[in-house]
matplotlib code that plots the C-alpha trace (Angstrom):
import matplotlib.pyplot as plt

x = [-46.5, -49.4, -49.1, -45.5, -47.1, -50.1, -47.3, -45.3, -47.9, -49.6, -46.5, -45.7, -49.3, -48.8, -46.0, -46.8, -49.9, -47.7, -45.7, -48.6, -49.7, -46.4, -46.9, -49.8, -50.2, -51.3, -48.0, -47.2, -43.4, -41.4, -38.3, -37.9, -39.7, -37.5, -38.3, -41.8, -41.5, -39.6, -42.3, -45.2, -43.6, -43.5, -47.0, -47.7, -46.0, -47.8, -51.1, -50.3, -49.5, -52.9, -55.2, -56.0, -57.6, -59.2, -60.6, -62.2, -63.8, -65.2, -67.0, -70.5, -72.8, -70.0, -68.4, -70.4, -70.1, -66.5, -66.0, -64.4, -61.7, -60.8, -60.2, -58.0, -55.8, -55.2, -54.4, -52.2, -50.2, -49.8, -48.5, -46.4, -45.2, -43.4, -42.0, -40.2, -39.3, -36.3, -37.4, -41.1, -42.5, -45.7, -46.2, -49.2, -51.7, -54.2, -51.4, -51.8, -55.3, -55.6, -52.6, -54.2, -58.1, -56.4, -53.7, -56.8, -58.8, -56.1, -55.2, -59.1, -59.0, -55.3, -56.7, -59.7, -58.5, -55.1, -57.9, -59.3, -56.0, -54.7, -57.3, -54.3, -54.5, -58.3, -57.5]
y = [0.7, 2.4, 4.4, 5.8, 6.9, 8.3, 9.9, 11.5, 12.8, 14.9, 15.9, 17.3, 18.2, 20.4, 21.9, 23.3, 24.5, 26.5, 28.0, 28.9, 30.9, 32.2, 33.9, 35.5, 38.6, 38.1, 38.4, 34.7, 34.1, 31.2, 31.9, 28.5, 25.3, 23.6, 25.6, 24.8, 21.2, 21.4, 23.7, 21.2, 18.3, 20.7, 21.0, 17.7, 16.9, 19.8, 19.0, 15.0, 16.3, 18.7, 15.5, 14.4, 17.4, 17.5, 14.6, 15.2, 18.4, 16.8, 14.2, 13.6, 17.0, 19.1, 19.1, 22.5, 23.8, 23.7, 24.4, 27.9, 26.3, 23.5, 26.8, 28.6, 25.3, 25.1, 29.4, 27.9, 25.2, 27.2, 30.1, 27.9, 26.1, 29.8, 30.3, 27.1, 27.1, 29.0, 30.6, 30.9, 33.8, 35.7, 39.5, 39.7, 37.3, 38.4, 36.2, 33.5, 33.5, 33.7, 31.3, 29.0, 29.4, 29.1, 25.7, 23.5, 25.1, 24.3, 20.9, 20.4, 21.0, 19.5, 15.9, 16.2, 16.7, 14.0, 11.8, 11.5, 10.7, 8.6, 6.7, 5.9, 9.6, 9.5, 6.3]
z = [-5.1, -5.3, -2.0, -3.4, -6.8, -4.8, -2.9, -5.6, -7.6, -4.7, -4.0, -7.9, -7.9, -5.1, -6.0, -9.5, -7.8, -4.9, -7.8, -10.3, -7.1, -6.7, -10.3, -9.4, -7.6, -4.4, -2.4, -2.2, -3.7, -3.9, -5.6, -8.0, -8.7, -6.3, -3.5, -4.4, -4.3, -0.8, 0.3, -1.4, 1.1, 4.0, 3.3, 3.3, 6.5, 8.7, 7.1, 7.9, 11.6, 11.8, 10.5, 13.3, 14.6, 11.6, 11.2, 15.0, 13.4, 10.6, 12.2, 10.8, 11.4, 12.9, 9.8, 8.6, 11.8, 12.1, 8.8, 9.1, 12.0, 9.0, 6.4, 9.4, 10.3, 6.5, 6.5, 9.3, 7.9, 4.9, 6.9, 8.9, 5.8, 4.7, 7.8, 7.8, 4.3, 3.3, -0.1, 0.8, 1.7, 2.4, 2.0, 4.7, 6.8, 3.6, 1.0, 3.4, 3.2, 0.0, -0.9, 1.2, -0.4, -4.2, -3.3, -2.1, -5.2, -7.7, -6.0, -6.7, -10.0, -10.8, -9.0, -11.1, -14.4, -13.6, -12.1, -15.5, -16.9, -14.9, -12.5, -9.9, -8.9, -8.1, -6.2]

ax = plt.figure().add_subplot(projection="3d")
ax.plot(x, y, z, "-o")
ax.set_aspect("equal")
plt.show()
């Protein structure tokens, strides 16, 4: 039961995060909440598909060496995530960049401050 709350909530998490972004100006729309939450599960899936290429890169010491290739998978899968998602789209490579930099920034903060709240999300 846990796994499904865990689920849910990262998804709805994500979400409102892709469409507080969406609000701001940096050329990353999303025309309605529920094109964010298809676009938040999307998300999930690629980044599900890149993890094990990621977890390769972040294996002890060459973590901060491959750091900059983990920041251009997720550029990537964010990217990618537009394309696929009908409703999602990205002005220029620079609103995927910066899409990209401010959704694992707000997810950050989102987790934290839910964390506190409600200790299943920090699980």
């Amino acid at each position: 039961m846990g796994f499904i709350i865990g689920f849910v909530v990262t998804l709805v998490v994500t979400a409102i995060a892709l469409f507080i972004i969406s609000k701001l100006p940096l050329g990353v729309e999303i025309d309605s909440a529920g094109k964010a939450l298809v676009s938040a599960l999307v998300f999930g899936v690629l980044n599900a598909l890149a993890y094990p290429l990621k977890a390769i890169l972040t294996a002890g010491p060459l973590e901060y060496l491959f750091f900059p290739i983990l920041i251009l998978i997720n550029i990537v899968v964010f990217g990618l995530t537009a394309k696929l998602v009908e409703g999602f789209r990205l002005r220029s490579i620079w609103s995927a960049v910066f899409g990209a930099l401010l959704l694992g920034v707000l997810n950050s903060i989102l987790f934290k401050v839910l964390g506190g709240i409600f200790p299943v999300v920090a699980g």
